[in-house]
Every structure is written in structure tokens, then in C-alpha cells.
N, CA, C and O atoms as a Maestro MAE file, in Angstrom:
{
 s_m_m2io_version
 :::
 2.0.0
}

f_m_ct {
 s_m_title
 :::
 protein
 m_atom[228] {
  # First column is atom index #
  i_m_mmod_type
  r_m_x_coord
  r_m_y_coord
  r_m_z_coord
  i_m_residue_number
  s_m_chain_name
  s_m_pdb_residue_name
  s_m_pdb_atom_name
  i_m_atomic_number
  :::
  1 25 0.857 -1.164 0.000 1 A "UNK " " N  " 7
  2 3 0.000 0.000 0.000 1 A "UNK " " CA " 6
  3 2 0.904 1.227 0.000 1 A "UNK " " C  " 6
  4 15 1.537 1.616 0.981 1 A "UNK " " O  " 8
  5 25 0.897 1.701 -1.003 2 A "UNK " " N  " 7
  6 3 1.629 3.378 -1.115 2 A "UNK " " CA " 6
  7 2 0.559 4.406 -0.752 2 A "UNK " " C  " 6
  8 15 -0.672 4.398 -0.748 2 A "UNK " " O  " 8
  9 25 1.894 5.658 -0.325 3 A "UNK " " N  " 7
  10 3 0.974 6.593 0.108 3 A "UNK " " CA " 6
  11 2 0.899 7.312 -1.400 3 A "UNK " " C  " 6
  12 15 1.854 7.205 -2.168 3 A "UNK " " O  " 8
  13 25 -0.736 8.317 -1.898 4 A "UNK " " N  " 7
  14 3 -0.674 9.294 -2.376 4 A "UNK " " CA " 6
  15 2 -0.516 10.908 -2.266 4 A "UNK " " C  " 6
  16 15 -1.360 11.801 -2.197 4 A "UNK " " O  " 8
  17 25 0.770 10.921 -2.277 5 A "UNK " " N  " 7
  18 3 0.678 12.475 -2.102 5 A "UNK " " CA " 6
  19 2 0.322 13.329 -3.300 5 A "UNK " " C  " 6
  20 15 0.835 13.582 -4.390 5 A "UNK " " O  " 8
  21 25 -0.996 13.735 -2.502 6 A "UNK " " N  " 7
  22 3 -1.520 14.846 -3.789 6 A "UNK " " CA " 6
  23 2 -1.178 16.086 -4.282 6 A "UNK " " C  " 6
  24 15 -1.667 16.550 -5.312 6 A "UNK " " O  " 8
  25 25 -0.375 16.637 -3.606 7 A "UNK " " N  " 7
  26 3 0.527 18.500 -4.188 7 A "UNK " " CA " 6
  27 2 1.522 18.565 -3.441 7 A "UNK " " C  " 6
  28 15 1.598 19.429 -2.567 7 A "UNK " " O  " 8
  29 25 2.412 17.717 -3.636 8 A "UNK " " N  " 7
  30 3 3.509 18.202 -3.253 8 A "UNK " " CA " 6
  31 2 3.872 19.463 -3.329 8 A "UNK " " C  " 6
  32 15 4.392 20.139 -2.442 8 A "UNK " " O  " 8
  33 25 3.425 19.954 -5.038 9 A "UNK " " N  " 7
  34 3 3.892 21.989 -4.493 9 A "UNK " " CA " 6
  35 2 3.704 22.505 -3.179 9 A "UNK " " C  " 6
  36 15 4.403 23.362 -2.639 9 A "UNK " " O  " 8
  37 25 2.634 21.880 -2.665 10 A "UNK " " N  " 7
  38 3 1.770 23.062 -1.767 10 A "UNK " " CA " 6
  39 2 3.125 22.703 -0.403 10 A "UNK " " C  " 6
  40 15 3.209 23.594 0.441 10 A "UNK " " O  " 8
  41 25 3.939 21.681 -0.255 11 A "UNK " " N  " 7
  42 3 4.741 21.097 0.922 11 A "UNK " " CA " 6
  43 2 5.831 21.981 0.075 11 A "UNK " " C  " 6
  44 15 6.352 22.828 0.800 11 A "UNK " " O  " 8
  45 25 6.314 22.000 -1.288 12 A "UNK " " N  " 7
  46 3 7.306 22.647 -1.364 12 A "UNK " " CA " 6
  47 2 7.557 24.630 -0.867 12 A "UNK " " C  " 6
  48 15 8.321 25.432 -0.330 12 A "UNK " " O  " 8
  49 25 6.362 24.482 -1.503 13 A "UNK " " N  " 7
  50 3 5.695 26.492 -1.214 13 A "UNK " " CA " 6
  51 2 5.946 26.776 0.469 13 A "UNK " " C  " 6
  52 15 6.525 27.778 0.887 13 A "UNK " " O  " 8
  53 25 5.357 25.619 1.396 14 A "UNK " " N  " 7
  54 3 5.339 26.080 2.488 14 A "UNK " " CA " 6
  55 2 6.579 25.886 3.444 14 A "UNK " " C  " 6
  56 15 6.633 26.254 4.617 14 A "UNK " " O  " 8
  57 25 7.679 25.166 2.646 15 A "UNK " " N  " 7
  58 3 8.886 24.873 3.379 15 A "UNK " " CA " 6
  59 2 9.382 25.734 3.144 15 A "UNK " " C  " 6
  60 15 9.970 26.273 4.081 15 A "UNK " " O  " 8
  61 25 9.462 26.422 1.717 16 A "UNK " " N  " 7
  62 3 10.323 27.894 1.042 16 A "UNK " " CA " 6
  63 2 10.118 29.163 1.904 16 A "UNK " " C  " 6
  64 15 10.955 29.964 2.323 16 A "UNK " " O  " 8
  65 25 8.255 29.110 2.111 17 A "UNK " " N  " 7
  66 3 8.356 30.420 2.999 17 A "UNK " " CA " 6
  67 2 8.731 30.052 4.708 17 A "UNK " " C  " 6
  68 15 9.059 30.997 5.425 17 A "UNK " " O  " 8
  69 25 8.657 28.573 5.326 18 A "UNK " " N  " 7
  70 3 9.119 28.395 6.573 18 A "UNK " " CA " 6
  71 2 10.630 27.619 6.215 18 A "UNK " " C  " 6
  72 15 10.590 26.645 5.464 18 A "UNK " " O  " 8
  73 25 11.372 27.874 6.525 19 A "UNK " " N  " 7
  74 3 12.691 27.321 5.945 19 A "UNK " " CA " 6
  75 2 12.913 25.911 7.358 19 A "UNK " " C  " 6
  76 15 13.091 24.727 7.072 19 A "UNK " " O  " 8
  77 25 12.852 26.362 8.568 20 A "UNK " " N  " 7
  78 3 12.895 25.385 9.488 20 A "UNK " " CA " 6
  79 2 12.113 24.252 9.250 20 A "UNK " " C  " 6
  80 15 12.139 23.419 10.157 20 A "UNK " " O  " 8
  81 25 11.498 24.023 8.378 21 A "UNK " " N  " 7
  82 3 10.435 22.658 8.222 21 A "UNK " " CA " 6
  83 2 10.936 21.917 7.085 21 A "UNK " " C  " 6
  84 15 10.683 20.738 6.838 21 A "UNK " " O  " 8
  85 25 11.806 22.852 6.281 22 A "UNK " " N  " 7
  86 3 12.615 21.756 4.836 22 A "UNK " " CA " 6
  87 2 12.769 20.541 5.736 22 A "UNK " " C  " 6
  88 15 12.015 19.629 5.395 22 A "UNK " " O  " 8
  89 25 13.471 20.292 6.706 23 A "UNK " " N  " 7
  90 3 14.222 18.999 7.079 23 A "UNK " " CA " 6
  91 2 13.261 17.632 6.903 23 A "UNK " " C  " 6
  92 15 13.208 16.557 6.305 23 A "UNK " " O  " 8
  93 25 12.382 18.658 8.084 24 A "UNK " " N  " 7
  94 3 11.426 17.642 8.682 24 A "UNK " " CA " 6
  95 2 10.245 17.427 7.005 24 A "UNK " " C  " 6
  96 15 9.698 16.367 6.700 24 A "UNK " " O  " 8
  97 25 10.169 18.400 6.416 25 A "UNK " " N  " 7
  98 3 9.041 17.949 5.531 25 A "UNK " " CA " 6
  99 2 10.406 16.498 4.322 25 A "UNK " " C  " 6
  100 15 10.385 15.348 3.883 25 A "UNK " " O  " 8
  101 25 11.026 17.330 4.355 26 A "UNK " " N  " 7
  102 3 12.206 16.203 3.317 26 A "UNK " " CA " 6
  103 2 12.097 14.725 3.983 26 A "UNK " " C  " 6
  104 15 11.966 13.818 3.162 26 A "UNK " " O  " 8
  105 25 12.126 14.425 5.078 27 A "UNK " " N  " 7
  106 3 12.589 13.466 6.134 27 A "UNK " " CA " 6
  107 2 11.022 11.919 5.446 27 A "UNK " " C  " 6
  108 15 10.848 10.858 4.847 27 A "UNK " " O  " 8
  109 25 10.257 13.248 6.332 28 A "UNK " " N  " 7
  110 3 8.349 12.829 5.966 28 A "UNK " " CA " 6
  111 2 8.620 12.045 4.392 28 A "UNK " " C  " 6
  112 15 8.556 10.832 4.192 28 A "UNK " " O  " 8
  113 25 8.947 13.155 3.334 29 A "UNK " " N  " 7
  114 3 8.605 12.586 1.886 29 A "UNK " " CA " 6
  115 2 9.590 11.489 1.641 29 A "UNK " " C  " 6
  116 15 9.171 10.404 1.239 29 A "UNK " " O  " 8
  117 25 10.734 11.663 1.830 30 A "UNK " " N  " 7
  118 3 11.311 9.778 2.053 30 A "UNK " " CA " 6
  119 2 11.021 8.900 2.441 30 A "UNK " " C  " 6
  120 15 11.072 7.828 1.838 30 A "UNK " " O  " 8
  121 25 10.473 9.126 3.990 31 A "UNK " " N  " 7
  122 3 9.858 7.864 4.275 31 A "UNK " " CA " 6
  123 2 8.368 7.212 3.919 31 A "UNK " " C  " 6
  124 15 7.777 6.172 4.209 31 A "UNK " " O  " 8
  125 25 8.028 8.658 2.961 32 A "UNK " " N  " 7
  126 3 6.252 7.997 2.654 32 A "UNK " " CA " 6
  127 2 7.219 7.283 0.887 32 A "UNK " " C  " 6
  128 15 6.902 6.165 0.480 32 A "UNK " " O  " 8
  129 25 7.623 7.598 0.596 33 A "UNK " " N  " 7
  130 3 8.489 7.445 -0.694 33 A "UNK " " CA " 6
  131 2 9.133 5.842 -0.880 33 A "UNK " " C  " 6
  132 15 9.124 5.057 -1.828 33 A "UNK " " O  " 8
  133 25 9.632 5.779 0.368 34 A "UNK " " N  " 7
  134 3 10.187 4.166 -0.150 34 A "UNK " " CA " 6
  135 2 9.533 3.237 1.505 34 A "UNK " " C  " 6
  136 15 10.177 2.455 2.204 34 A "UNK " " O  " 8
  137 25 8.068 3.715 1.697 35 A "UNK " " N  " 7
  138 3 7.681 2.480 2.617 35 A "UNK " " CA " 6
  139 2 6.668 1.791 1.260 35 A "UNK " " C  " 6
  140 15 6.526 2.145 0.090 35 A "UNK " " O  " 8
  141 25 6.074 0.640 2.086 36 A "UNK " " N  " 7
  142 3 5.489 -0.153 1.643 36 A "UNK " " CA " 6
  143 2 4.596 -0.532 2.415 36 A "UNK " " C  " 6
  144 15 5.105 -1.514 2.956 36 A "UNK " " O  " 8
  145 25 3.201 -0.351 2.988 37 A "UNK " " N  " 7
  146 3 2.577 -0.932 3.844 37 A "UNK " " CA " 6
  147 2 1.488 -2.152 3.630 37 A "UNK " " C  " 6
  148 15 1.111 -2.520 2.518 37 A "UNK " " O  " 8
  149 25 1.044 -2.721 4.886 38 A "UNK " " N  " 7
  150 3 0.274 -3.644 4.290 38 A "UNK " " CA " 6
  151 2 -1.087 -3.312 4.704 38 A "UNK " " C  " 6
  152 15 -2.172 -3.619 4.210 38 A "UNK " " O  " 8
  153 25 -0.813 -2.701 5.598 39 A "UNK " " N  " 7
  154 3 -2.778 -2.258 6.093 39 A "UNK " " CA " 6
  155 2 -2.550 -0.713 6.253 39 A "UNK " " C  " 6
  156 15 -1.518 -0.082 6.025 39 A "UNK " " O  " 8
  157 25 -4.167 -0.108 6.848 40 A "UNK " " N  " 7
  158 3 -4.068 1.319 7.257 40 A "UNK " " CA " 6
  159 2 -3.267 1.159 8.166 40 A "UNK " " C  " 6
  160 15 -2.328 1.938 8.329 40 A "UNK " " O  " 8
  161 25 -3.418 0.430 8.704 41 A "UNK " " N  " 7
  162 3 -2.939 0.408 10.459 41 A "UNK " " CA " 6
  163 2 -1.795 0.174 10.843 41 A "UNK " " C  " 6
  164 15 -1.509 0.039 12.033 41 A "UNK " " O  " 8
  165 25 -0.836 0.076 9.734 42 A "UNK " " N  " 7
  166 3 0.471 -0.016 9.748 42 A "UNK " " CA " 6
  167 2 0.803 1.539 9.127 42 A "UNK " " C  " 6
  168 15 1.995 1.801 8.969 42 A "UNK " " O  " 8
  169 25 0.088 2.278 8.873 43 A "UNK " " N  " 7
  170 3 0.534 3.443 8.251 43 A "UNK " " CA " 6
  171 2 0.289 4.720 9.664 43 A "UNK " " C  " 6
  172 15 0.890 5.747 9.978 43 A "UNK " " O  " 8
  173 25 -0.985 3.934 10.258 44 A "UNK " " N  " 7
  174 3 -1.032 5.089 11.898 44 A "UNK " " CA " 6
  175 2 -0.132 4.701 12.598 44 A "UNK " " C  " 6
  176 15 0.408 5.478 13.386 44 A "UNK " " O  " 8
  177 25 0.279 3.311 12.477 45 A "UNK " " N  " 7
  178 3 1.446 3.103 13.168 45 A "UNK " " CA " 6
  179 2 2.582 3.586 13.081 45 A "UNK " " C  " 6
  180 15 3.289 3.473 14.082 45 A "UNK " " O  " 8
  181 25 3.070 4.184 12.045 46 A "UNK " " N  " 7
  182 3 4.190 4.817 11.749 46 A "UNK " " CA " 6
  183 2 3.602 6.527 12.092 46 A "UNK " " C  " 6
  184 15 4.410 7.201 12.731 46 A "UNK " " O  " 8
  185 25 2.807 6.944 11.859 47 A "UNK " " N  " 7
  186 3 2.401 8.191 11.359 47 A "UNK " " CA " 6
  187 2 1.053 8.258 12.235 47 A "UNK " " C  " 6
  188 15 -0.010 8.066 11.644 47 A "UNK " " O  " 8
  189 25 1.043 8.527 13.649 48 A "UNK " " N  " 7
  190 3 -0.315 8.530 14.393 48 A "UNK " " CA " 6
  191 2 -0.974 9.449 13.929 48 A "UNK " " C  " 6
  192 15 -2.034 8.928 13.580 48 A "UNK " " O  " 8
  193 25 -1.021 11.146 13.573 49 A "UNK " " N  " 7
  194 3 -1.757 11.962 13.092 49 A "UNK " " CA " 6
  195 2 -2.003 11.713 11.662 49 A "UNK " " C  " 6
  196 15 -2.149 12.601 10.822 49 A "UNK " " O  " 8
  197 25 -2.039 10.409 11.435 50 A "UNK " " N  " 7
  198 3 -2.429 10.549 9.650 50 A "UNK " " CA " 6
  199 2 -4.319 10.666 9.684 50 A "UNK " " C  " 6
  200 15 -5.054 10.824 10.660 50 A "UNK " " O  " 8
  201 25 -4.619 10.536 8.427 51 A "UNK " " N  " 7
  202 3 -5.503 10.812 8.273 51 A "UNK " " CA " 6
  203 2 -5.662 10.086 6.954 51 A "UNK " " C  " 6
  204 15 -5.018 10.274 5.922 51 A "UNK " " O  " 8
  205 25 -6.938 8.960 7.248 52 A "UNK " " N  " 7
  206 3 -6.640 7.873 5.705 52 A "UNK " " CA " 6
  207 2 -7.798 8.162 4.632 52 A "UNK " " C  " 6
  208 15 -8.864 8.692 4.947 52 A "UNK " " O  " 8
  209 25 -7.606 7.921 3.863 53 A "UNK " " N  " 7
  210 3 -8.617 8.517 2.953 53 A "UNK " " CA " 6
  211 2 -9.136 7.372 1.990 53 A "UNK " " C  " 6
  212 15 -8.288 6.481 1.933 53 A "UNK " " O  " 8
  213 25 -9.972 7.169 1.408 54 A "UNK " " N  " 7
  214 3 -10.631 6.535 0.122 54 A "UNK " " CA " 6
  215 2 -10.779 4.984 0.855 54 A "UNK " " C  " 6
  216 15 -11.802 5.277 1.475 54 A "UNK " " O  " 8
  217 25 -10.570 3.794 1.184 55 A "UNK " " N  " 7
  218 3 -11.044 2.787 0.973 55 A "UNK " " CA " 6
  219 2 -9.927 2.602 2.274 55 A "UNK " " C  " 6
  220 15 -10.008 1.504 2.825 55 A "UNK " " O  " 8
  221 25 -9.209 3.261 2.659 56 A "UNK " " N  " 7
  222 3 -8.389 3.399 3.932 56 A "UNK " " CA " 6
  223 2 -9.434 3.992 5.322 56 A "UNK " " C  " 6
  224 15 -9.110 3.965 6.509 56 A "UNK " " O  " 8
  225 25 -10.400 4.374 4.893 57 A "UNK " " N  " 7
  226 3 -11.050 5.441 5.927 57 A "UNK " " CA " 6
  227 2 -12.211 4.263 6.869 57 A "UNK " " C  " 6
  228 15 -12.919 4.692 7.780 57 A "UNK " " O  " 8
  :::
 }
 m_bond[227] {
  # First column is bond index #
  i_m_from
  i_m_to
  i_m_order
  :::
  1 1 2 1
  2 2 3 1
  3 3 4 2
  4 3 5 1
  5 5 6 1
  6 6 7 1
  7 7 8 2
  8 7 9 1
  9 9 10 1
  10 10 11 1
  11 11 12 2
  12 11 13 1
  13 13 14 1
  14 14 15 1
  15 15 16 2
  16 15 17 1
  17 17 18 1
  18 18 19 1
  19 19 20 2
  20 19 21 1
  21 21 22 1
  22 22 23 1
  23 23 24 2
  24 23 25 1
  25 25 26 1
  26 26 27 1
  27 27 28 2
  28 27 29 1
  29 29 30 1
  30 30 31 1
  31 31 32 2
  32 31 33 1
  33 33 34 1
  34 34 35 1
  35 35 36 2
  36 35 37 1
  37 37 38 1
  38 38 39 1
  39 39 40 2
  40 39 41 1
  41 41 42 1
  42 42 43 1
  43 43 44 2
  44 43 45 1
  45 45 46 1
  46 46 47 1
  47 47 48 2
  48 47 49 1
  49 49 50 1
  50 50 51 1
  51 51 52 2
  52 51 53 1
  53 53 54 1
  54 54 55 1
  55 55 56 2
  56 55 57 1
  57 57 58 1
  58 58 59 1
  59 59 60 2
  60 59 61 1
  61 61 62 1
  62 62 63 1
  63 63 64 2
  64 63 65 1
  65 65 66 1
  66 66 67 1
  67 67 68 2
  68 67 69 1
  69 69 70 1
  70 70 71 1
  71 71 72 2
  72 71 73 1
  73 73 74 1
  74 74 75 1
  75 75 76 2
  76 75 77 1
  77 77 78 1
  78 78 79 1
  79 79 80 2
  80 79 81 1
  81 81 82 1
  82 82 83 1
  83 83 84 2
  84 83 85 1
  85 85 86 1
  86 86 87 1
  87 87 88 2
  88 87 89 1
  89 89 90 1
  90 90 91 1
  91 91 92 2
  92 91 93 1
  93 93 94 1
  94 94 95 1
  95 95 96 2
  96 95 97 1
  97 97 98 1
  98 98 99 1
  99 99 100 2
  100 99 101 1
  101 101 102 1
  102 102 103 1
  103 103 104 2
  104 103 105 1
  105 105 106 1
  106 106 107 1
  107 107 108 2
  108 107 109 1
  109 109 110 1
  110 110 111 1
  111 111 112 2
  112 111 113 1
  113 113 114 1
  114 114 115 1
  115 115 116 2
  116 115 117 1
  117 117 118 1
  118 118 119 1
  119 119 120 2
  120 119 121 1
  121 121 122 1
  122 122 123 1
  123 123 124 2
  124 123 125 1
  125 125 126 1
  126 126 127 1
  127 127 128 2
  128 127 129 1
  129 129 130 1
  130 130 131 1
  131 131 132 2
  132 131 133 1
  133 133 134 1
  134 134 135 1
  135 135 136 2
  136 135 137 1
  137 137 138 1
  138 138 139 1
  139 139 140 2
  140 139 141 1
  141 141 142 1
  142 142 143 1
  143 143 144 2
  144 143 145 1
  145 145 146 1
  146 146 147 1
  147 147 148 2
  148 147 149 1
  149 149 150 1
  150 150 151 1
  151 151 152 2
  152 151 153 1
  153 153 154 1
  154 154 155 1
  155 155 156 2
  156 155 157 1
  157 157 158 1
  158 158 159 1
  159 159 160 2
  160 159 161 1
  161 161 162 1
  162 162 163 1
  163 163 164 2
  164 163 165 1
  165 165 166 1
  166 166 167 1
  167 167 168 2
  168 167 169 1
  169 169 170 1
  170 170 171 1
  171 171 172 2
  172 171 173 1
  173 173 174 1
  174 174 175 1
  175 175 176 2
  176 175 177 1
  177 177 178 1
  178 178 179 1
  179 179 180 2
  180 179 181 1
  181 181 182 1
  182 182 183 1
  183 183 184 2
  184 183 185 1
  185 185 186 1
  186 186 187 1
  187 187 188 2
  188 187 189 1
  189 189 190 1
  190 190 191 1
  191 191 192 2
  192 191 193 1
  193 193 194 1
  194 194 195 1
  195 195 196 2
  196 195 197 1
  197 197 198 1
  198 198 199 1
  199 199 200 2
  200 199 201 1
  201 201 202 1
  202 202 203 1
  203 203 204 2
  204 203 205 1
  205 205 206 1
  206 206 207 1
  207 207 208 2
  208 207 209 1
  209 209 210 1
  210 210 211 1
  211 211 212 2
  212 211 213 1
  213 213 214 1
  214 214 215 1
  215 215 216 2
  216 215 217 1
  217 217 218 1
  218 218 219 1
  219 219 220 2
  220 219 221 1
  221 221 222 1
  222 222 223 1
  223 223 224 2
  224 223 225 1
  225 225 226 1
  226 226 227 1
  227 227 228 2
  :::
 }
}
């Protein structure tokens, strides 16, 4: 199960105008980038404030 990230612009726009969050937003898009999950519930497990969407919900 991959994640979809839907606008990345909007993560790039808001790291440019907060510069302290590049790290942490860079950090985030790697690890949604090369996981692999098998349920939702391995994805709150990594990521408790997620929020699942479409056939995840």
C-alpha cells in the first residue's frame, strides 16, 4: 500500500516560505516514498496523526 501524495507543491511552497520545516518535511517525503505498507494500520502506526482517505477510511 503506497501513500498518495496529492501536491507536493503546496509542501514545497510552504517549506520555502518556513525554511525550518525543509528537514522535517524532506525526512516525511522519504519515508512515505520508499515504505510499503500492508494495512491502514500499519501506516497510523508509523504516522499517528495521519488521516486515511478513500477505501483506507
Amino acid at each position: 500500500m503506497k501513500v498518495h501524495l496529492i501536491r507536493k507543491e503546496t509542501l514545497e511552497v510552504y517549506a520555502w516560505l518556513n525554511p525550518q520545516s525543509r528537514g522535517p518535511i524532506e525526512e516525511w517525503l522519504h519515508k512515505i516514498r520508499h515504505s510499503d505498507w500492508n494495512t491502514p494500520e500499519d501506516i497510523k502506526a508509523g504516522f499517528a496523526g495521519a488521516d486515511l482517505l478513500g477505501r483506507g477510511s
